[in-house]
C-alpha positions as CSV (number, residue, x, y, z in Angstrom):
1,X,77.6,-25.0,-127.8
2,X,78.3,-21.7,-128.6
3,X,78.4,-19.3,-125.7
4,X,75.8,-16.7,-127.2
5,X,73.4,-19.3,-128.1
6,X,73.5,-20.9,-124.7
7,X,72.9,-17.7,-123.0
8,X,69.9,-17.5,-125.3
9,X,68.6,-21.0,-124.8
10,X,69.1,-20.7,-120.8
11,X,66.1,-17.9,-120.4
12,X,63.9,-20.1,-122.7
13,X,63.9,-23.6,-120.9
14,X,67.0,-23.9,-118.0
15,X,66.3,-21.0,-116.4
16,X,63.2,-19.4,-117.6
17,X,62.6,-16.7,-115.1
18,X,58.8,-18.0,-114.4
19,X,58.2,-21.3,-114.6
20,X,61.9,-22.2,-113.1
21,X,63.0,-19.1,-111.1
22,X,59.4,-18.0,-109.9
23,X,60.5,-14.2,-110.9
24,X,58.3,-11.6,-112.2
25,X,55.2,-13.7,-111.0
26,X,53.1,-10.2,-110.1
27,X,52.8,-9.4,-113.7
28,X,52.7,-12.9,-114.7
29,X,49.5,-13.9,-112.4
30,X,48.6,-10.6,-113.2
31,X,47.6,-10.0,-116.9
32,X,47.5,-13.3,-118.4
33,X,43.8,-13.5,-119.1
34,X,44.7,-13.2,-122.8
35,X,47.4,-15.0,-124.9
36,X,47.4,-11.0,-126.0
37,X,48.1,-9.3,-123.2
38,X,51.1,-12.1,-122.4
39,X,52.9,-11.2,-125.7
40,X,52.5,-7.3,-125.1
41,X,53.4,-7.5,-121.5
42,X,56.4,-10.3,-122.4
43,X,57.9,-7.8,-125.2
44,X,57.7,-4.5,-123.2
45,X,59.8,-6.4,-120.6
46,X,62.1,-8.2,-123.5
47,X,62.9,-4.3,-124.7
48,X,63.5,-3.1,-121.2
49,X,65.4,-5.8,-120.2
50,X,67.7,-6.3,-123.5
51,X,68.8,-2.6,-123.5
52,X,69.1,-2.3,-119.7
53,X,71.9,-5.3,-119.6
54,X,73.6,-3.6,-122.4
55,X,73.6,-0.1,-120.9
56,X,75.1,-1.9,-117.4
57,X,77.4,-4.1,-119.2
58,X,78.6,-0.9,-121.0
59,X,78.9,1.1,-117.5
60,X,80.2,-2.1,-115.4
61,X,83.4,-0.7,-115.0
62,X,82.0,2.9,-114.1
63,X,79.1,2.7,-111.5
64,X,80.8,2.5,-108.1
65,X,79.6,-0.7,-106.1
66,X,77.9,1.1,-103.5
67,X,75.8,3.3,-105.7
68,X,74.5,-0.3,-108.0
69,X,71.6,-0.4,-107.3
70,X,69.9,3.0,-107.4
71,X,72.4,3.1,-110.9
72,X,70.6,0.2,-111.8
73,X,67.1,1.5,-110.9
74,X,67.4,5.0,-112.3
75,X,68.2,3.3,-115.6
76,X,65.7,0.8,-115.9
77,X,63.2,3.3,-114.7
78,X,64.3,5.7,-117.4
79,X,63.9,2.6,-120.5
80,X,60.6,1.8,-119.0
81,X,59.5,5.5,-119.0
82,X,60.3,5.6,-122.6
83,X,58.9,2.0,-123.4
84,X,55.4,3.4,-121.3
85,X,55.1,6.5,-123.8
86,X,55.3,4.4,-126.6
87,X,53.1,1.9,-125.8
88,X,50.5,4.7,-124.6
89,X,51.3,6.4,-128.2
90,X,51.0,3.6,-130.4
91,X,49.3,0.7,-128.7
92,X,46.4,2.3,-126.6
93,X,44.4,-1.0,-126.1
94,X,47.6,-2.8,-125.0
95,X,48.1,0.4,-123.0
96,X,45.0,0.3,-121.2
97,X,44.7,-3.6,-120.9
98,X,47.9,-3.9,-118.8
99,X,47.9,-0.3,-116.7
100,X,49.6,0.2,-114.1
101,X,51.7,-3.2,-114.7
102,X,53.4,-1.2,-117.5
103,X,55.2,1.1,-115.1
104,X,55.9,-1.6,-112.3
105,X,58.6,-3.2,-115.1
106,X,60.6,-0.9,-113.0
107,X,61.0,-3.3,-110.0
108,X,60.5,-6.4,-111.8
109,X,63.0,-9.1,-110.0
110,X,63.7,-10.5,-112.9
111,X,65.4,-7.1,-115.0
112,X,67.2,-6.2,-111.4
113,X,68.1,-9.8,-110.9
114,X,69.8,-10.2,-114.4
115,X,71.0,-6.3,-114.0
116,X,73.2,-7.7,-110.6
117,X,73.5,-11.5,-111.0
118,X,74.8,-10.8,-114.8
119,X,75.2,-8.3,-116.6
120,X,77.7,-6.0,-114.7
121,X,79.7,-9.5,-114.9
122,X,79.6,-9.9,-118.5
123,X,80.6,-8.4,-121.8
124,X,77.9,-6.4,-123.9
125,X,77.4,-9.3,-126.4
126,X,76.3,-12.0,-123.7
127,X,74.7,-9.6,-121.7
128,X,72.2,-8.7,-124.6
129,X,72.0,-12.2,-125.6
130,X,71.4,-13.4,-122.0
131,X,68.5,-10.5,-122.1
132,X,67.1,-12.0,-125.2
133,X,66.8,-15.2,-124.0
134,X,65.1,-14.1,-120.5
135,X,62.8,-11.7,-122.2
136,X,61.2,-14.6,-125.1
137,X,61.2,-17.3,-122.0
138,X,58.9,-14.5,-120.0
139,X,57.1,-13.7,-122.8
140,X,56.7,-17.7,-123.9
141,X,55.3,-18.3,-120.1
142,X,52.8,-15.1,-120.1
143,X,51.5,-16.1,-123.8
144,X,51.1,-20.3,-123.0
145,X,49.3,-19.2,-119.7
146,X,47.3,-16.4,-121.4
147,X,46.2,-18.9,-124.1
148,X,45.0,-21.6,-121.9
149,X,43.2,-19.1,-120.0
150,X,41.7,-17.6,-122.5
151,X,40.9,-20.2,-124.4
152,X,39.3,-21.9,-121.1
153,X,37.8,-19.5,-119.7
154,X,36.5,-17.3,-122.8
155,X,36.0,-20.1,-125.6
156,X,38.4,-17.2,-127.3
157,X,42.6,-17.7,-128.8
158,X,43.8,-14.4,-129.2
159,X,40.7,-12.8,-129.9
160,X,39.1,-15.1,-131.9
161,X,36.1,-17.5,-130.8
162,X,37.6,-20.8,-131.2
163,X,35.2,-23.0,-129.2
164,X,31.4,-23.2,-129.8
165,X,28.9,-20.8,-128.7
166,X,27.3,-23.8,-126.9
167,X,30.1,-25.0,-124.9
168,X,30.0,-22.9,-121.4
169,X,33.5,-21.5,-120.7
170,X,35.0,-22.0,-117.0
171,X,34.8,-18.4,-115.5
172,X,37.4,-19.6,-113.0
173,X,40.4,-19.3,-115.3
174,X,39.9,-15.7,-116.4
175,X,40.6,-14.7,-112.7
176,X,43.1,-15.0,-110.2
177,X,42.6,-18.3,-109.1
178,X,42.8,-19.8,-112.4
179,X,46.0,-18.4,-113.1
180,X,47.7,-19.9,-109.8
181,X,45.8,-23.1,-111.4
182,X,47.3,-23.0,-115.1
183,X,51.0,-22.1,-114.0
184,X,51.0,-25.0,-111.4
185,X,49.8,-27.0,-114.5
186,X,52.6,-25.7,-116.8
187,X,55.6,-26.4,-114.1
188,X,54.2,-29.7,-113.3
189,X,54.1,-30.8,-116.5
190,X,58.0,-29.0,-116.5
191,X,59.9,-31.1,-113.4
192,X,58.1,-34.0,-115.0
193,X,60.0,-33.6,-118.2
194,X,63.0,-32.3,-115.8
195,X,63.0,-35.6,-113.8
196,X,63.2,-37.8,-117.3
197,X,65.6,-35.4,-118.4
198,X,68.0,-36.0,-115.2
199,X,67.3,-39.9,-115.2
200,X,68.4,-40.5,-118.9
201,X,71.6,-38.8,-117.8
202,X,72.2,-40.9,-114.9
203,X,71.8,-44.0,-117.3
204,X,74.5,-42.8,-119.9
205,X,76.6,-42.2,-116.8
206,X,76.5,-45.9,-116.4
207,X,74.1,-45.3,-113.1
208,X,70.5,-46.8,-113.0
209,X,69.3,-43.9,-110.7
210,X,68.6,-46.4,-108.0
211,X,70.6,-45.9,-105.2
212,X,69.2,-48.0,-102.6
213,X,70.5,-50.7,-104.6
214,X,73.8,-49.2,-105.2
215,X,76.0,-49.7,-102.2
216,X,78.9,-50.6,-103.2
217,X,79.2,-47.6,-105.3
218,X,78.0,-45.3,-102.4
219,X,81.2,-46.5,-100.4
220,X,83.9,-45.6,-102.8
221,X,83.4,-42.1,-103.8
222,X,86.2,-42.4,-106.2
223,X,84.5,-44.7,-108.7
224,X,83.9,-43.6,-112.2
225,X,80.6,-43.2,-112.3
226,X,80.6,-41.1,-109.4
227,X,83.8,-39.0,-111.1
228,X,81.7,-38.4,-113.9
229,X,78.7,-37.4,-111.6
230,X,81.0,-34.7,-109.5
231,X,81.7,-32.8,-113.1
């Protein structure tokens, strides 16, 4: 697989930074009571977090390793600034629906933990692709839990009544404890899928996943299926 493409698959399903890292949860927990507010909160991040791990690809080789982090901080700080202003400019009800959630981009784990665990390792190319990716898999999680919720707990999809006026809504998933509720749901559902994923694997390997049964292959390490495995 191409090595751009992979970096951009890897934020949406491998390693998306909610549902498989548990980063940014704050802001995920936070202002998913609309499939709306998940797409306007997902895209400020994309933005800030595509041109940050260009600008610290770009500078890799120039910020001193004992100054990283407040390097890293004073630049993300100054591309959320920016992204703020415009938001506020042009987007007012977006603006005011996610308040002070806007600003706290700044010390979202998952922009610093790309910023360090990435992009001052990698070339500007990947590093904007590998932003891409994380920023559509953050923005994927906040819309699918802001849909559920709202359509749940409203009787509303993106603004729009969906369910009939006679059907009561459940007022739980509109707060907190509905969103702890709805992203359990979403990363059960995940490993399950995960767990299927690593057991057909095991079966082209030429191993039925039960090891219990598999002794003689458990006392010589060296067979091929165990080979294979190891890679």
């Amino acid at each position: 697989m191409n090595k751009y493409l992979e970096r951009l698959l890897n934020g949406l399903w491998k390693e998306n930074p909610v549902l498989i890292l548990m980063l940014g949860m704050c802001p995920a927990l936070a202002v998913s009571t609309k499939a709306s507010n998940g797409i306007g909160m997902g895209l400020s991040t994309l933005a800030v977090l595509v041109l940050s791990n260009l600008v610290i690809s770009l500078l890799r080789k120039v910020i001193p390793d004992d100054v990283r982090l407040p390097a890293y901080i004073v630049i993300v700080a100054s591309l959320v600034t920016v992204t703020e202003l415009l938001i506020e400019a042009y987007l007012p009800s977006l603006y005011d629906a996610l308040g002070i959630y806007i600003p706290l981009i700044v010390v979202n784990c998952i922009i610093l933990g790309r910023a360090e665990a990435y992009a001052n390792k990698a070339t500007p190319g990947l590093a904007v692709m590998d932003g891409i990716g994380m920023g559509l898999g953050f923005t994927v999680a906040l819309t699918l839990a802001g849909l559920i919720r709202e359509v749940l707990g409203s009787g509303t999809a993106f603004g729009l009544q969906i369910l009939p006026k006679s059907v009561e809504p459940i007022a739980i998933f509109v707060q907190p404890p509905g969103a702890f509720l709805v992203f359990a749901l979403i990363i059960a559902i995940m490993n399950a899928i995960g767990i299927k994923t690593r057991q057909r694997q095991l079966v082209e390997s030429g191993c039925d996943g039960n090891c219990a049964m598999c002794t003689s292959m458990c006392e010589n390490p060296k067979t091929p299926v165990d080979e294979e495995a190891a890679k």
